[in-house]
N, C-alpha and C positions, 0 to 999 in steps of 0.2 A: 504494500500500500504506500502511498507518498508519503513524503513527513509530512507529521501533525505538528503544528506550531509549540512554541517552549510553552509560551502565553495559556493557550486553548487546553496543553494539561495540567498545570497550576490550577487554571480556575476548575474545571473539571474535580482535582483532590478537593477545594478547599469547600466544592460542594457535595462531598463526600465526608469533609471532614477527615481524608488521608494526607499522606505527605506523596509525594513526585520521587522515587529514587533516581539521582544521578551520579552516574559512575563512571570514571575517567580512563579512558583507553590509553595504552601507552604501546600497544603493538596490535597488531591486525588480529593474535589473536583474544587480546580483551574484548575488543568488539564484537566479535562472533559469540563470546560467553555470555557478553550484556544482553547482546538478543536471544541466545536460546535462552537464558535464566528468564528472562521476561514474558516469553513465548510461554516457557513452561506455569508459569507463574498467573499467566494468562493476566497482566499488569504492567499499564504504558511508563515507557522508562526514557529517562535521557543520557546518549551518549557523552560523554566531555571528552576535548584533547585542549592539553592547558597550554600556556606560552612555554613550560617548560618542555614540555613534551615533544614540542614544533621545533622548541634549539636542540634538542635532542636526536632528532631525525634532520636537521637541517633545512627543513622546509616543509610549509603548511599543507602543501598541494596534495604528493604522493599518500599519507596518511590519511589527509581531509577529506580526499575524494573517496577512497575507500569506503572510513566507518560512513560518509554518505550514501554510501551504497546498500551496505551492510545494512542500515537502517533503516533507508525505504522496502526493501526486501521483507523487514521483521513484521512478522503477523499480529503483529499490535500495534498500535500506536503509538512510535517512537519522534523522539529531536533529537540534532545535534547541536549542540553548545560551546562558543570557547568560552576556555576559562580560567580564570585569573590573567587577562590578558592586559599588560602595563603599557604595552607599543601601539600606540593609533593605526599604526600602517599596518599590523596584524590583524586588529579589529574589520575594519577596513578591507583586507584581503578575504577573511573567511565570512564575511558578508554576500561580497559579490560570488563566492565559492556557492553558497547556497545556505551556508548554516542558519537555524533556527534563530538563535536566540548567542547574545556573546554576556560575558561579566567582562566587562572594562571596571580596572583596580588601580585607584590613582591614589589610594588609601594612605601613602606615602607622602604623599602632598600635604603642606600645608592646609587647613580646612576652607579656606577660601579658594585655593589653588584646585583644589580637589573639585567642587563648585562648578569650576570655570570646566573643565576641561571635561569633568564626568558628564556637564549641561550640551557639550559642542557635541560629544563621542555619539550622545542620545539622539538628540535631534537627525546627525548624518544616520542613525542606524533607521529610528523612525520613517524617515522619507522613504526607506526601500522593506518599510516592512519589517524589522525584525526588533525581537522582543532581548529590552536590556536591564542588566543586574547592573548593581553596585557596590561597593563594600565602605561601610563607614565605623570607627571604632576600630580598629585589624583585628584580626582573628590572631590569636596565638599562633606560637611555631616559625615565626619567620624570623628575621634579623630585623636589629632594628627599634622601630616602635611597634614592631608585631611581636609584642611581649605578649605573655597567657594571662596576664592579671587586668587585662584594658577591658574595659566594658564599653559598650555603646548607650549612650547617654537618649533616650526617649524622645523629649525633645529636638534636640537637636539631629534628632534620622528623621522624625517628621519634618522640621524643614529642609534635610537638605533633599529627600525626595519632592517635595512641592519644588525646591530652588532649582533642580535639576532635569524634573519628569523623567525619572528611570520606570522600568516599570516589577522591578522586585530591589530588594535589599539583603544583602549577607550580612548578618549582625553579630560581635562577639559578644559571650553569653555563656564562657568557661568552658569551651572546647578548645580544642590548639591545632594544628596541622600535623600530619605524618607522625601522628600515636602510633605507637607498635603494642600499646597497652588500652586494653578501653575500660580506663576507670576515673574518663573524665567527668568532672564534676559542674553538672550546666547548674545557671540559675532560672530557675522557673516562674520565679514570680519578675524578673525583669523580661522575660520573653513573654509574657502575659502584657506586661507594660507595655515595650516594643509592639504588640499585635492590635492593641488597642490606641495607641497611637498612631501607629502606620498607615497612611493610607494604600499600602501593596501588601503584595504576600513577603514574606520572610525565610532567608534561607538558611541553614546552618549548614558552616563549613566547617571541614575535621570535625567530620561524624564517626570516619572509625575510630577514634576512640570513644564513643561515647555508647556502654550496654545496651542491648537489647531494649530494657524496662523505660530505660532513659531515652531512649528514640521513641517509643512510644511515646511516652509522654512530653515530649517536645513538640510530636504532632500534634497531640491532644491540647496542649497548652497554645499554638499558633502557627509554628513551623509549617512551610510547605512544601518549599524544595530542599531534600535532604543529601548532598554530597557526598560520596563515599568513595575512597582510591586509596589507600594506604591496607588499609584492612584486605581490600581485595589481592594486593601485589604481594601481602606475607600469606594467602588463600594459593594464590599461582607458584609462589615459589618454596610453599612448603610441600606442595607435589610434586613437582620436579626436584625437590630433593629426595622424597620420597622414593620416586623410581631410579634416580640413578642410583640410590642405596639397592635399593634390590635386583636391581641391573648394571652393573658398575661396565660393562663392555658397550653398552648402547651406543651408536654414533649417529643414528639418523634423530636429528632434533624434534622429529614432528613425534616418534615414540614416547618423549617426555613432554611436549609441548600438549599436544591431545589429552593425556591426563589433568594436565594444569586449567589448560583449558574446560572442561567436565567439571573440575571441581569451583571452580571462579562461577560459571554459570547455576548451579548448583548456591552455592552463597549467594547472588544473584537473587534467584529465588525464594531463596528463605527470608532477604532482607523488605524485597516488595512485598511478601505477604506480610511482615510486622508493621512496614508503613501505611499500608492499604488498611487495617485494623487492628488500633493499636489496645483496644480495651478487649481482644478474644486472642490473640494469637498467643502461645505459649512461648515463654522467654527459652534462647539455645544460648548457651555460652562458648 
């Protein structure tokens, strides 16, 4: 089926009352696992490839057009998304590429700076159609002022979304980026805050670290689009250790990669059924 817009399944969860999982490909075969787990899950999902991912591969294109493919293909209603993207000309590129929806993160900027630049990014994305994040507060895990103790202040995300017209927000909220551990500690009653002040949906980033119970109840408390990539990269390569331990001669990569893959799709699914309802699904550690 063709991609469904970022926009169209946001509102869709948040008139479910679910959250949106989005989960970041970092090789051809994450994307393949993002749709079968979705497929199997029978629960619309979004693709991400972040700015780092793109320097990683050395360009947007080769990668981009793929999981776009990959994703019109999936038998549900899928987006592609960039994300955390700090360079306008990337934004910009994976626009006209076809992506759904981009996160332009100028979170580093000064807060008027941030303003100016996250208000230009919106507008060019607007005129062609595509639906845009923003991040204000940083989210833990980064260098910098992307410390885990910053909180995003209520007031101040309500106006800089009216100052801006993004049309979602990533808020930090006591989660951090690239947890290897998930016993991060959110605030619930500022995400309550933040949902009631906002006038968008709201996103948490560096969800894997944050448990099962606690994704839950993140949705339930106002979260809509829930991020997830770190969690899934120790899923892919705790399998692929797995088999080259019990295979130690293997040389052909798709023997270990295929497993990795099964199992990433696999997590995949278990994670959209916990966001899709979070007050029946039984907690998996």
């Amino acid at each position: 089926m063709p991609l469904t817009p970022t926009g169209d399944l946001v509102r869709s969860a948040a008139e479910e009352g679910a959250g949106v999982g989005a989960f970041n490909v970092v090789q051809i075969e994450h994307a393949e696992a993002i749709v079968a787990g979705a497929e199997a899950a029978d629960r619309p999902v979004v693709l991400q490839l972040s700015e780092n991912t793109v320097r990683y591969h050395g360009a947007l294109e080769p990668l981009g057009r793929a999981t776009l493919a990959i994703a019109a293909a999936c038998g549900v209603p899928a987006a592609v998304h960039l994300d955390h993207a700090e360079s306008p000309e990337l934004v910009r590129a994976a626009v006209d590429l076809g992506f759904t929806s981009v996160m332009f993160d100028a979170a580093r900027l000064p807060y008027a700076a941030n303003v100016a630049a996250t208000r230009e990014i919106t507008a060019h994305c607007h005129d062609r159609d595509t639906w845009v994040e923003a991040e204000l507060g940083e989210i833990g895990g980064k260098d910098g002022a992307h410390a885990p103790g910053v909180r995003t202040d209520p007031g101040e995300a309500e106006a800089f979304v009216r100052a801006t017209g993004v049309d979602a927000l990533a808020v930090a909220v006591g989660s951090s980026h690239a947890m290897l551990t998930r016993d991060a500690v959110l605030d619930f009653a500022l995400i309550a805050r933040l949902s009631a002040a906002v006038p968008v949906p709201l996103v948490l980033h560096g969800s894997s670290g944050v448990p099962d119970d606690d994704l839950r109840k993140a949705v339930a408390t106002g979260m809509r689009k829930v991020n997830i990539s770190t969690h899934l990269n120790k899923t892919f390569t705790r399998a692929v250790r797995a088999h080259l331990r019990e295979h130690p001669a293997v040389a052909d990569p798709r023997r270990y990669l295929g497993p990795a893959r099964d199992a990433v799709a696999a997590e995949v699914a278990r994670l959209l059924a916990v966001l899709a309802d979070p007050a029946r699904v039984p907690a998996v550690s």
